[in-house]
N, C-alpha and C positions, 0 to 999 in steps of 0.2 A: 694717914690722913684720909684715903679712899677707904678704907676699913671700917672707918668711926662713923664715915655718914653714910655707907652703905649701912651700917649697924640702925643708923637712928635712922632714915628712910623707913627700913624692915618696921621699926617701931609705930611708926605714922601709917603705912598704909595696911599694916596687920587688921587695925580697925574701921576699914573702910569697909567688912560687910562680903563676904562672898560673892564673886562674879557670875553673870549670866552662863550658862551650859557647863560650870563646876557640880563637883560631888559626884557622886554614886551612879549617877546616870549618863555621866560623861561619855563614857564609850556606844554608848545609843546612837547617838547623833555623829556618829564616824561615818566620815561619806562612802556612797560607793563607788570605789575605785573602777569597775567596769563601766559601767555608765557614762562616768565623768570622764573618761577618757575618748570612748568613742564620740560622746558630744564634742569632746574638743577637736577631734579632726573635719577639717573644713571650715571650723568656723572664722578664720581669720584671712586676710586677704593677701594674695600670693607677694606682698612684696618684701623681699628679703635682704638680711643687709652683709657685707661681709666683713668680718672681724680677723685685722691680722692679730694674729698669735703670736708671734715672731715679736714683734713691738709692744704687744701687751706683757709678754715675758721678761723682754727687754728691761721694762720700766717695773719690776719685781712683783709680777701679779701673777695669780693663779690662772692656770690653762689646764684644759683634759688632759692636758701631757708630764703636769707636775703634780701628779697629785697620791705621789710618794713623798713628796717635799715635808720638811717642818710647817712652812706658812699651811700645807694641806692637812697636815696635823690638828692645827692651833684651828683651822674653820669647822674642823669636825668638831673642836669641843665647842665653838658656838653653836653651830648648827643642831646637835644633839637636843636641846632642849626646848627651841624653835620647832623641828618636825616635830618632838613629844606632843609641844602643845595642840600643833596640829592635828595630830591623826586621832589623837582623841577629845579635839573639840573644845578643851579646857574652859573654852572664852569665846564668845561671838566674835564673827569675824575673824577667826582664828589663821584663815589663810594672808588677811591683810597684814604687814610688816611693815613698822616702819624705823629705819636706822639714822637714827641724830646725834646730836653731841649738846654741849655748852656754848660751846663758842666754833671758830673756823679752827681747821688748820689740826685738830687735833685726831682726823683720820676718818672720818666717819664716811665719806666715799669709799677710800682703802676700803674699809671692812663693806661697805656694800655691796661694791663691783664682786669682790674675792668671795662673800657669800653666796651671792645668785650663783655665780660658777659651779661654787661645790657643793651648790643644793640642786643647780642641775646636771650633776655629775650620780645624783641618786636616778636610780632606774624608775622610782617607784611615782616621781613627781616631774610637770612640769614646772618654770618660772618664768615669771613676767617682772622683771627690773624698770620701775618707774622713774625716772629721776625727775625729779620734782623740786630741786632749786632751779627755780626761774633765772635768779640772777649771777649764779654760777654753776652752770651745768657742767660739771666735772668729770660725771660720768660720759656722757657725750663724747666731750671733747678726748677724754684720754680712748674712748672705743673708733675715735676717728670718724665719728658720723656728724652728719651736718646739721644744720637746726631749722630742719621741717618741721609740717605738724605735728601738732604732740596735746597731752593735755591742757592747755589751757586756751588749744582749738575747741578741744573737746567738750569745754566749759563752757564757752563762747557761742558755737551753733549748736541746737538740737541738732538739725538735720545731719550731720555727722555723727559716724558708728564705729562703736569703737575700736571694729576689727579696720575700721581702713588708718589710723593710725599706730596699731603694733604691727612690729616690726620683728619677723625670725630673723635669727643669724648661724653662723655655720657652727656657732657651740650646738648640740643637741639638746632638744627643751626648754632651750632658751632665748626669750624674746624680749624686745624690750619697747618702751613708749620713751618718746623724748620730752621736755618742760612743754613745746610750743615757742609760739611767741610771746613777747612781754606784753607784761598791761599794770599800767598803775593800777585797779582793781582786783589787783593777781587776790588778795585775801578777801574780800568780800565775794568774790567769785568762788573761792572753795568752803565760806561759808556757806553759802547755797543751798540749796534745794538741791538746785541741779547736780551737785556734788554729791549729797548726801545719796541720789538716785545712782551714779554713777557708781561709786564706792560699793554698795549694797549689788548694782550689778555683778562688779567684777567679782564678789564674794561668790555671789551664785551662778554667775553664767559659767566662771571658768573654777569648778572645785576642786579642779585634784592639781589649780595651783596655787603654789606661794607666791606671791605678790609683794614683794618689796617696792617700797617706798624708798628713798633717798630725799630724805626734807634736809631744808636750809637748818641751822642749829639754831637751837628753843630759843637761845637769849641773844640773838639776832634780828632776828624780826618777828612778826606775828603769825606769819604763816604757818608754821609747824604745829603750832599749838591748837591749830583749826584742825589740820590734819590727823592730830592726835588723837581725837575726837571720833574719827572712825574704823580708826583701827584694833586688831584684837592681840597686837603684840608691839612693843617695842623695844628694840635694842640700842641702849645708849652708850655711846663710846668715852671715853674718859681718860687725858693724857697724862699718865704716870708720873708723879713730884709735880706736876703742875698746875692744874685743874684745880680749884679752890674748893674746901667744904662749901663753903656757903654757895657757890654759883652752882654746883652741884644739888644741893634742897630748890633752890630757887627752877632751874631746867625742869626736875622732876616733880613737880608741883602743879605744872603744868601738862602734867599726864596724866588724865584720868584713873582714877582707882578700877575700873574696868576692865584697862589695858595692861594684859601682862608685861613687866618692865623686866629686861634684862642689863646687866653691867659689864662690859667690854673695858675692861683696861688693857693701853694700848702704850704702849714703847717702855714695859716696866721690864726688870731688869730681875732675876729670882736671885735669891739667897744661896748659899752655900745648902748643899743637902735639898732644893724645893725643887719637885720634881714637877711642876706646872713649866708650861712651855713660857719662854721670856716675854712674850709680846701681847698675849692676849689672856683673858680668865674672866668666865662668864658665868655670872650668878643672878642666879633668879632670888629676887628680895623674898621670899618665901623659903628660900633655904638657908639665908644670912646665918638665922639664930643658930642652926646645929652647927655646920662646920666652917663657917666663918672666922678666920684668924680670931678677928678684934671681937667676935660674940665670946672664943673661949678665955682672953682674958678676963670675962668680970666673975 
C-alpha cells in the first residue's frame, strides 16, 4: 500500500520542474562551516534548560548515551540524506526541516525529538528543534519543559529577538524554541510577512544549523501546510498497514514541489530475509523509481 503511492507521488512530482540551488552547481553554495560556527557563538542568550536523560530514556528515546542502539541505527538512515541535502545545498532553505504525518498519533514527534538528538550527536552541526504544534506540544511536554515564550511570541512582537526565546539544553548542540502561547490566529500569523522574515532569518543567521520543525499533521489543520511553504525539506512519517493511499496523495500535495520530501515508515514490521531495520525506511521520492520495492514490480 505505501509502496504504490510512494511509487505514484514519484510520478506527480518528477514533473514539477527542478528546484532552486539543484544541479551542477550545488556544491557552490556549501556553507562555510568556519564562519558559521564562530557566528554562532554568543549569539543566543544565556538561558538554558536541563533535559533529564534518565526519563527521556525511560520513555524509549534517544540520548548521547544510546547511540549504539537500533533506534540509533534506524535515525542514521534518516538522517543520512537530510544532512546530504544539507551540506550541498540541493534546495533553498535547505537547513529548514520540517517533520509531519497524515494524521495524529502516527509518531511524527517520536521521529522528531529522536532526530534533532542524532543530528546533534554529529560533530559537524548544530540543531535548533522547533516544536510548532501549538495545540499539542508534545515535544515540550515529553522534554519536561514548561510553556514559556516561544514562537508564536515571536510572531506576535517585533520587539522580541529571536535568541531570547531559544533555549540550550545539556544535550551538546542542541537547542530548542517552544510553540508559545495560543492564539486563535495561530495560521494567519505564520502566513505572514513576519513569518516569512523570520523563517529566512533563522536560514541565514544560524547556517551551520538544522532546524527542525515539528508541525501539527497536514490533514489536521491548516497550519502545516503554511509552514510548508518555507521550508527546504520535509520528512513525512507514515504508520505502517494503516495510513491510507489516498490520505497519503492528499498530506503530500500539500507540500510544495520545492521542498524536498522524504518518507519515514514507522511501526513496519520487515520480511523474512529484509535487511532494513523494522521501524523506520526513508526515501527520498527521487529515488522511488530505481530501487523502490513496488517501482521493480512493473
Amino acid at each position: 500500500m505505501i509502496e504504490r503511492a510512494a511509487e505514484r507521488l514519484y510520478k506527480d512530482r518528477k514533473g514539477a520542474g527542478p528546484v532552486s540551488g539543484s544541479g551542477s552547481h550545488a556544491q557552490e553554495k556549501k556553507p562555510d562551516r568556519a564562519a558559521a560556527l564562530s557566528s554562532t557563538e554568543g549569539s543566543e542568550s544565556s538561558q538554558e534548560v536541563h533535559i533529564d536523560l534518565d526519563a527521556l530514556a525511560a520513555h524509549g528515546y534517544l540520548t548521547p548515551k544510546s547511540m549504539r542502539s537500533q533506534l540509533a541505527e534506524e535515525m542514521r538512515l534518516i538522517k543520512r540524506t537530510v544532512v546530504q541535502t544539507f551540506w550541498f545545498q540541493e534546495v533553498d532553505r535547505a537547513n529548514l526541516i520540517m517533520v509531519s504525518s497524515a494524521f495524529p498519533g502516527e509518531g511524527k514527534s517520536f521521529v522528531s525529538l529522536n532526530l534533532a538528538i542524532s543530528l546533534a550527536c554529529e560533530v559537524d552541526f548544530h540543531v535548533l528543534l522547533v516544536d510548532a504544534d501549538f495545540e499539542r506540544p508534545v515535544i515540550f511536554d515529553r522534554l519536561g519543559l514548561g510553556r514559556g515564550p516561544g514562537l508564536m511570541d515571536l510572531l506576535k512582537n517585533p520587539d522580541l529577538d529571536m535568541s531570547e526565546i531559544i533555549m540550550r539544553t545539556n544535550i551538546d548542540r542542541l537547542s530548542v524554541i517552544g510553540p508559545g502561547s495560543r492564539d486563535d490566529m495561530s495560521t494567519e500569523l505564520l502566513a505572514s510577512q513576519r513569518m516569512q522574515q523570520i523563517a529566512q532569518e533563522m536560514a541565514d543567521r544560524y547556517p551551520d544549523r538544522l532546524i527542525i520543525f515539528d508541525t501539527p499533521p497536514l490533514l489536521s489543520c491548516s497550519e502545516p501546510a503554511v509552514l510548508a511553504e518555507l521550508m527546504g525539506q520535509a520528512v513525512f512519517v507514515v504508520e505502517a498497514d494503516s495510513t491510507q493511499k489516498e490520505a497519503i496523495e492528499k498530506a503530500v500535495e500539500l507540500v510544495p514541489s520545492s521542498c524536498k520530501l522524504g518518507l519515514v515508515l514507522n511501526k513496519s514490521t520487515p520480511g523474512l530475509g529484509d535487511k532494513h531495520y523494522p521501524y523506520y525506511g526513508y526515501r527520498g521520492y527521487r529515488d522511488v523509481e530505481d530501487d523502490h520495492p513496488a517501482a521493480k514490480k512493473r
